[in-house]
GUMAR-474777 format. One record per atom (N, C-alpha, C): residue in one letter; x, y, z. Coordinates in steps of 0.1 Angstrom, whole numbers, plus 5000, padded with zeros to 4 digits. Layout:
% GUMAR-474777
AXYZ...
//
This chain:
% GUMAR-474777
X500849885000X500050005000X500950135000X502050145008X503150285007X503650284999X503650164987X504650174975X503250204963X502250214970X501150284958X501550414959X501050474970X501150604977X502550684973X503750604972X505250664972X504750664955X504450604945X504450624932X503150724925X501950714938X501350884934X502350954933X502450954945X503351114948X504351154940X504551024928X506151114919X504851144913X503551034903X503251064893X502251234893X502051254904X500851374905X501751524900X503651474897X504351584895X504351714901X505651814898X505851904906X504952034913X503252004903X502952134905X501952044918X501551924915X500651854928X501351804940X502551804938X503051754954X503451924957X503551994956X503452134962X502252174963X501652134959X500052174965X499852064973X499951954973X499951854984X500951934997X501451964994X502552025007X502152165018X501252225005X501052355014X499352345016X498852235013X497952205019X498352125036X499152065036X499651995050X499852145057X499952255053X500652365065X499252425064X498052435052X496852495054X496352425069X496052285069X495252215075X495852255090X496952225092X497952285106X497252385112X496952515100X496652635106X495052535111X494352555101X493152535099X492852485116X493252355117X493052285132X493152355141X494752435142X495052545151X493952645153X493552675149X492352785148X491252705151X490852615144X489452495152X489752515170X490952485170X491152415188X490852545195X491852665192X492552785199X490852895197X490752885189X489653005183X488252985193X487952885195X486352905207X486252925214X487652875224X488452925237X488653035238X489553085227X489653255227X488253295225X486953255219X486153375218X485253355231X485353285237X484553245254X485453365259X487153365259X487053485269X486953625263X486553675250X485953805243X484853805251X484353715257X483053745263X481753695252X481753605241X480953535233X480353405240X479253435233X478253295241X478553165232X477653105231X478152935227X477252975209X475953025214X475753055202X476653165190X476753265199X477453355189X479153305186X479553215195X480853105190X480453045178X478852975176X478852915164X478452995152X478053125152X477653155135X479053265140X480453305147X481553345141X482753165136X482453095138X483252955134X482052905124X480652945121X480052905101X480753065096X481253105101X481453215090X482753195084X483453135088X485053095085X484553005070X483652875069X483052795061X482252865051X481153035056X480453115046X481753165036X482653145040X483853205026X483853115018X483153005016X483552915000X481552934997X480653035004X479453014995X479953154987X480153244999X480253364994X481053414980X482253354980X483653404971X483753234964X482653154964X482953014956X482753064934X481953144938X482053124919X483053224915X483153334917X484453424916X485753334911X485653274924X486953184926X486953104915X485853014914X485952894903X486252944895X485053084889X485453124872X486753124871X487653214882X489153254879X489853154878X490053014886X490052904881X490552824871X489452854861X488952784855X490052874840X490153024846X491253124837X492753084838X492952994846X494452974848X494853004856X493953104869X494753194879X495453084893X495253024891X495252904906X496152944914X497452944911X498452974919X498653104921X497853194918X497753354924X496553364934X495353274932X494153264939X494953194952X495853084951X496253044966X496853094974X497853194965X498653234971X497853364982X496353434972X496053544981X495253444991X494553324986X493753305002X494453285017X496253215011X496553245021X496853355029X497353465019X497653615029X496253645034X495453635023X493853715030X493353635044X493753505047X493453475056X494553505070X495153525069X496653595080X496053725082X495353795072X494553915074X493353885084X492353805079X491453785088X491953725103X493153685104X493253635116X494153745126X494453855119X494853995128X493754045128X492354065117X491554115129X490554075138X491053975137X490153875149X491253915160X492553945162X493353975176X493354135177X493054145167X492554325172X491254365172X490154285174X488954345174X488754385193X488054445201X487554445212X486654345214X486654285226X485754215234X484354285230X483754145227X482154155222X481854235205X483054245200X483054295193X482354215179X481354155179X481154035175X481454045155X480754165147X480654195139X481854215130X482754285134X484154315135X485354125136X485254095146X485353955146X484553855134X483553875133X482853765119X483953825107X483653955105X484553955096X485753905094X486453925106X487853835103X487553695105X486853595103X486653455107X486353475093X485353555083X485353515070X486353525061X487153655066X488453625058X489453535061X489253475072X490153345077X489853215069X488753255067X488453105055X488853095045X489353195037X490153215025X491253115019X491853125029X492753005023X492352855020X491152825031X490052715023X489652695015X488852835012X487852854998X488752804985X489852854988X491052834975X491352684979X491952644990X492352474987X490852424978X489552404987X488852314984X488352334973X488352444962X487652434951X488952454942X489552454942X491052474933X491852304933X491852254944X492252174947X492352044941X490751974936X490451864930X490651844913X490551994910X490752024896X492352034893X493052064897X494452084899X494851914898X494751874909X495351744910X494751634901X493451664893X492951594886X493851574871X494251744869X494751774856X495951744857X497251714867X498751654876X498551514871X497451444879X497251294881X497051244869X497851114869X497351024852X495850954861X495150924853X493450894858X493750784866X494450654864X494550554869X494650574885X495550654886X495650734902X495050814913X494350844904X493250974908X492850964923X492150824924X491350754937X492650814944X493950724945X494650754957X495250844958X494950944948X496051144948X495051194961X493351144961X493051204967X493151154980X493151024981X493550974993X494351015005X495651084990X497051104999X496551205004X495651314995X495551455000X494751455012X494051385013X493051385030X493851335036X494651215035X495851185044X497051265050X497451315041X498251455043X497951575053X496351605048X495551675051X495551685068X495351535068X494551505080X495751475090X497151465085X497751485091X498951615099X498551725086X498651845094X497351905105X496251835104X495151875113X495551835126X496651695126X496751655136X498051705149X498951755136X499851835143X499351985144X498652075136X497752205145X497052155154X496252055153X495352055166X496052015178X497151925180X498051915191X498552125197X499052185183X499652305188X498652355195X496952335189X495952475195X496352445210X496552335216X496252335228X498052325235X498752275226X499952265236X500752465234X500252485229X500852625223X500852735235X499652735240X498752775250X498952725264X499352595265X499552545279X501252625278X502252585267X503152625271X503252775272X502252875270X502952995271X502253035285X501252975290X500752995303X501852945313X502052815310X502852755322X504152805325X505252835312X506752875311X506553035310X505453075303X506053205301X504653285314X503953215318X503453315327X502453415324X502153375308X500453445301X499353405306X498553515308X497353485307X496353385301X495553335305X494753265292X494253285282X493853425280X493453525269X494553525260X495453555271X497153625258X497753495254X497553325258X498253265256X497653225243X496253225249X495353225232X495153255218X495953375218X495653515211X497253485204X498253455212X499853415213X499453255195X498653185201X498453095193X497753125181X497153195182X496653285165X497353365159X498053405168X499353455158X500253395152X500453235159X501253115152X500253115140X499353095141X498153055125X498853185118X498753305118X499253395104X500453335104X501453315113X502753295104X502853215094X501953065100X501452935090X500852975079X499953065079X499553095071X500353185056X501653265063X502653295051X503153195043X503953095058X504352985050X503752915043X502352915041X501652865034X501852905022X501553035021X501553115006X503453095000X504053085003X505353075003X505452934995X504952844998X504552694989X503752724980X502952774982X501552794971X502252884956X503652954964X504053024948X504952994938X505252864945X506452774938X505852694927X504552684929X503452644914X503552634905X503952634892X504152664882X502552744877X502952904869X501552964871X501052874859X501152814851X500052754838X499552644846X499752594857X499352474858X497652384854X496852494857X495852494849X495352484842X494652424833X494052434817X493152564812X493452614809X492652734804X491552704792X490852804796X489352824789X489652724774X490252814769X490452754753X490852644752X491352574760X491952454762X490652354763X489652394772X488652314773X487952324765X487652434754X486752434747X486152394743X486652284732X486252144727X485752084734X486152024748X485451924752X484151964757X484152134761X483052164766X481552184757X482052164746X481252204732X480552054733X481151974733X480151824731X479251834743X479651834753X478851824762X477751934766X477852054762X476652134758X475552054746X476051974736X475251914725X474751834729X474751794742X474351674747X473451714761X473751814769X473551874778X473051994783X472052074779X471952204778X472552264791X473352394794X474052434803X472652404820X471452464814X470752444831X471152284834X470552204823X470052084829X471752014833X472552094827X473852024831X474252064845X474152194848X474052244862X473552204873X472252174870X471152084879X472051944884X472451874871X472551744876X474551774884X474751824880X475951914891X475751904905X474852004908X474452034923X473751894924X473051844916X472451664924X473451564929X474851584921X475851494922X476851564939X476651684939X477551714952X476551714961X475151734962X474151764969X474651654988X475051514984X475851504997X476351495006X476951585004X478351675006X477451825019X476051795018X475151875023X475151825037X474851695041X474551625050X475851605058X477151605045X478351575053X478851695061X478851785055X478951885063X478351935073X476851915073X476251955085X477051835097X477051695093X477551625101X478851675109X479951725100X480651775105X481051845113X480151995109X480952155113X479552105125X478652085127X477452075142X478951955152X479851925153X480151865159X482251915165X482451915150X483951875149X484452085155X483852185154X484452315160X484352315171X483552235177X482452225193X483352155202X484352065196X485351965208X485952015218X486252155214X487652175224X486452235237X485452295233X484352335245X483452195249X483552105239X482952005246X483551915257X485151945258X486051845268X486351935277X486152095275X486152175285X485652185296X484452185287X482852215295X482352105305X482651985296X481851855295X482351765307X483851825307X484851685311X486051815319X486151935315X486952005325X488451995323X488751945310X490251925303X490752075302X491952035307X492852165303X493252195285X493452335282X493952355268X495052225259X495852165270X497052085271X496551945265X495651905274X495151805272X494351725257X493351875251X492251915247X493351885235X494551975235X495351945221X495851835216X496151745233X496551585225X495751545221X494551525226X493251455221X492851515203X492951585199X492951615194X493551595182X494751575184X495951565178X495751405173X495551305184X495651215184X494051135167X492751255173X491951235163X492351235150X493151335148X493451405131X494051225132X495351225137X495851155132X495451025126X494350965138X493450825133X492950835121X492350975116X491151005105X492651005091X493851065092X494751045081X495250905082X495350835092X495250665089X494650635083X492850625089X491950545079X491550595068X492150725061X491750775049X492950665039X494450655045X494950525036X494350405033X493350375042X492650255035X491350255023X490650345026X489650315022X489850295007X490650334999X491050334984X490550134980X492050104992X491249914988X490149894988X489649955000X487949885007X487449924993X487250064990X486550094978X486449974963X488149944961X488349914949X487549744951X486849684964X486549574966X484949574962X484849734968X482649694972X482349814965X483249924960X482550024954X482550124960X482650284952X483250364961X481750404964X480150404963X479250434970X479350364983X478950194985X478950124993X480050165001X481050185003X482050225012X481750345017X481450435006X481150605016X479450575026X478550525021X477450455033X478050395041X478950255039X479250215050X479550285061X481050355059X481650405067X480650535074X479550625066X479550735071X478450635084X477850515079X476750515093X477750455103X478350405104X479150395113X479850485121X480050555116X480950745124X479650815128X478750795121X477350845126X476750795136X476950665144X476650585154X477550555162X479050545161X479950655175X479550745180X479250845172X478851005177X477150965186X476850935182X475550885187X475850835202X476550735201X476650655214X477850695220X478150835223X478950875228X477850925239X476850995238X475651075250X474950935256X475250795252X474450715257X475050655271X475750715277X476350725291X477650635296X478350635291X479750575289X480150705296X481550645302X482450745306X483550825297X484150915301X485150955291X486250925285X487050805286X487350745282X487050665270X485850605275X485050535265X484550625251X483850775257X483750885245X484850905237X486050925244X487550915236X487650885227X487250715229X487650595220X486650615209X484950645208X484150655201X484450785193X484950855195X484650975184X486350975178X487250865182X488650865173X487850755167X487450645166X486650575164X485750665147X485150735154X484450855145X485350935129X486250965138X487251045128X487950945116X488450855125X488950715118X488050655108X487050675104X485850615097X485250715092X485150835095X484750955082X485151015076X486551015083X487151135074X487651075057X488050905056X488850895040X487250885033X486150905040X485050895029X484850995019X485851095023X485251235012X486251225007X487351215002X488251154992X487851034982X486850964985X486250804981X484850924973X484451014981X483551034976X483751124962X484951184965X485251324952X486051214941X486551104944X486651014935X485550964928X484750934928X483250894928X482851004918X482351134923X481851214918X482951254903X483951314907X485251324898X484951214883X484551084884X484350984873X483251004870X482251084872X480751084867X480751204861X481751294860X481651474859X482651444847X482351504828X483551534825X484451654823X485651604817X486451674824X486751834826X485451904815X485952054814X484452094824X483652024830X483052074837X483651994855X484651964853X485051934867X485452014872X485952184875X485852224881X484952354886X483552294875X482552364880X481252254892X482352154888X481652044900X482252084914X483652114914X484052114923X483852234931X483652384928X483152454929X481452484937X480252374932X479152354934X479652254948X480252164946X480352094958X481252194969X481952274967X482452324977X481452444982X480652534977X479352594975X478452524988X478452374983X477052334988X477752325005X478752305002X479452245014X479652355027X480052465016X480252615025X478652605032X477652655030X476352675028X475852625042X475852475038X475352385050X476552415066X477952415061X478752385075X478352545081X477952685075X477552815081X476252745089X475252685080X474252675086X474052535101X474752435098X475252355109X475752435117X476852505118X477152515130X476952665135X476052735127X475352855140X474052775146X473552665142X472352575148X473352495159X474252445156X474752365164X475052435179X475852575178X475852705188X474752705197X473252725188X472352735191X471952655204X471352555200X471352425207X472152365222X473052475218X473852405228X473552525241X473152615235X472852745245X471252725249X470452655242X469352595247X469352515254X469852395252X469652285258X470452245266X471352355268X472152335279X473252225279X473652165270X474552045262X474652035252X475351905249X476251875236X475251795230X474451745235X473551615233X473051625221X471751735218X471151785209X472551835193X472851905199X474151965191X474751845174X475151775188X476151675177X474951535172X473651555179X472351495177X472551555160X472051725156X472151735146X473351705138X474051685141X475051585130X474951465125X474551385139X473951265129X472751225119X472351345120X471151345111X471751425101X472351505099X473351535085X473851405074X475051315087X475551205078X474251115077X473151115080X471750985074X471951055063X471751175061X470751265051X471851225039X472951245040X473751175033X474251025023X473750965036X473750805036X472450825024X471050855028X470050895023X470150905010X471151005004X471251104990X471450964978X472550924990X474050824977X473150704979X472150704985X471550524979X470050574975X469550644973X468250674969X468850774956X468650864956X469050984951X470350904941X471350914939X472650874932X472150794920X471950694926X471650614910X470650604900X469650764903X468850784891X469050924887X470750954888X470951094884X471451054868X471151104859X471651094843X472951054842X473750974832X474851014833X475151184825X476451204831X477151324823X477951334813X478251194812X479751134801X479151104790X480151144777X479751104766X480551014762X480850934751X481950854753X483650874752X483150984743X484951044742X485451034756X484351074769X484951164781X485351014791X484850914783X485550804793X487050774792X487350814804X489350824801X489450654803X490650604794X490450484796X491550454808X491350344811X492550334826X493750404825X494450404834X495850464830X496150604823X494650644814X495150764807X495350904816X496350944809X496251104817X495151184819X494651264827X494051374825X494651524816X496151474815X496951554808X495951594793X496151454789X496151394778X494551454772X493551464780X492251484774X492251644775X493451704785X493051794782X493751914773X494951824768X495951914756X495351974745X495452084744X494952124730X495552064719X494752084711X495452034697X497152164692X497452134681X498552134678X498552294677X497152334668X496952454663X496552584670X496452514684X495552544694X496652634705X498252584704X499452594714X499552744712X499152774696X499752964693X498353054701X497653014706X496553104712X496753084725X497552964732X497452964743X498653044748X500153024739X500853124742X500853274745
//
């Protein structure tokens, strides 16, 4: 299996293992800011509700700025678009440290521009390494990239919390300043992010004219709505997963706070320890898939992460919750790599990054709306219970989509667009000969 994985990673070439790389330092921040960020906004003096719609506004940056982005995209801009989401997001995360207490409005804004550098991985992302990867590989480029992924989540989310213990304990900060001390590690991350992101090569992209052709048959076959529609049918979800998600996974470090009375210290190994299980079991699921099918694997696995989370409130101790929601992470996270492989083979290929785009759209949309309900809930009901309740009814609705819903969506492929095994994506997407003097 690591001699699959070691032969992605030459064939996805130089422009995708650099975007594989500075996605491992995005995710770093990313987690860092999950763990450090709710903590900090409990002592601004924010309630649990208003914690959750400033942590969906970080996620409203891929509804808000998602077609902008894609068009530009789709122009060749990629490695200028990454490069700004990561500064714009080091921006949002100074004025989240310079806003005043209660300053709620002021703070959203910087949590929306903190999401920037997301908005750019996740919709720039699939299409990039789609057009790197020869097709044969695809399934495990994405693999690696949630693996990757999920293993810088695992070393930020260790920092949110050890970052913090050590500037309280050695240096004698406050809990506010030790907090605030750890969001400033996120913008540095966040340079060095952009600092990867410009070593790119800028064409990496296929440009408009490049697709042109392919996009012309499939208009003859597809009128642009009805092609759009079955678009958003095909990411639709991606709706459920996210609500699964963001109602659960921003809420941890206040849930072991609150719940269980863990120190920052603590909160970050746990933490740490999750990412890491969820970048393990995202290396497997590629076999499991290539056995039972990449639908049947993304249901399996999501009801199963969906029923840890469940039987975490059914009165076990903490320990026992420990085990159930690494349990959790371990088993949901390689399904959205299984699933954008999936989708990726049903989409061709000059509208794949308007797939990816819609799926990151739907995704933004729902995780704002998850988790200012999830806030909600928890300020109601006085617990987690309800909260992460709505999450598992996210991953059903999901489970729901891909076995009801899925297999009476049209196909999208004509037959040209079936790449045969092993072919590049390069390859379908080269212009012709006559085509090189317009792209120059």
């Amino acid at each position: 299996m690591l001699g699959e994985y070691r032969d992605t990673w030459r064939a996805t070439g130089p422009a995708g293992r650099r975007f594989l790389t500075g996605g491992v330092f995005y995710a770093f921040r990313m987690m860092l800011f999950l763990v450090a960020f709710p903590l900090f906004a409990k002592t601004r003096g924010f309630d649990s509700g208003e914690i959750g719609w400033l942590v969906g506004g970080v996620s409203l940056a891929l509804f808000v700025f998602g077609i902008p982005v894609t068009a530009l995209g789709t122009r060749g801009h990629t490695r200028l678009l990454l490069m700004s989401g990561s500064l714009l997001s080091a921006i949002g995360l100074g004025i989240i440290l310079l806003a005043p207490a209660h300053a709620f409005w002021m703070t959203f804004l910087g949590c929306l521009m903190a999401g920037m550098s997301g908005t750019m991985f996740w919709i720039l992302g699939d299409p990039l390494l789609a057009s790197t990867t020869p097709a044969a590989q695809r399934g495990h480029v994405y693999a690696l990239k949630f693996a990757l992924f999920t293993v810088g989540m695992s070393i930020g989310g260790g920092m949110g919390g050890w970052i913090p213990a050590v500037l309280e304990g050695l240096a004698g900060f406050s809990n506010a300043r030790a907090l605030a001390g750890t969001l400033v590690a996120g913008v540095l991350v966040d340079i060095i992010q952009c600092g990867v992101f410009s070593s790119i090569a800028k064409d990496v992209m296929p440009r408009v004219s490049a697709l042109a052709r392919s996009t012309g048959r499939q208009l003859a076959q597809h009128p642009p709505k009805k092609m759009w529609l079955l678009l958003i049918l095909l990411a639709m979800p991606e709706a459920g997963m996210a609500t699964g998600h963001n109602s659960i996974r921003p809420f941890l470090a206040l849930f072991f706070e609150e719940d269980y009375g863990l120190s920052a210290g603590a909160i970050g190994t746990i933490m740490a320890i999750f990412a890491l299980g969820g970048g393990v079991g995202s290396l497997f699921l590629p076999t499991v898939a290539k056995r039972i099918g990449n639908l049947n694997t993304v249901r399996i696995f999501r009801a199963i992460a969906a029923s840890a989370v469940a039987l975490c409130f059914s009165g076990v101790g903490m320990i026992a919750v420990i085990g159930l929601l690494f349990t959790y992470y371990a088993i949901a996270d390689g399904t959205e790599a299984t699933f954008i492989t999936e989708g990726m083979e049903r989409v061709p290929v000059a509208q794949r990054p308007v797939f990816s785009g819609f799926y990151a759209m739907i995704w933004s949309i729902a995780s704002f709306i998850a988790a200012a309900a999830s806030g909600a809930l928890q300020g109601t009901s006085g617990g987690f219970a309800a909260a992460f309740g709505l999450g598992v009814v996210g991953y059903a609705f999901s489970i729901f989509w891909i076995t009801v819903i899925y297999p009476r969506i049209p196909s999208l492929l004509s037959p040209h667009d079936k790449t045969a095994p092993g072919e590049s994506l390069r390859d379908d997407l080269a212009p012709a000969p006559d085509e090189f003097a317009r792209l120059s």
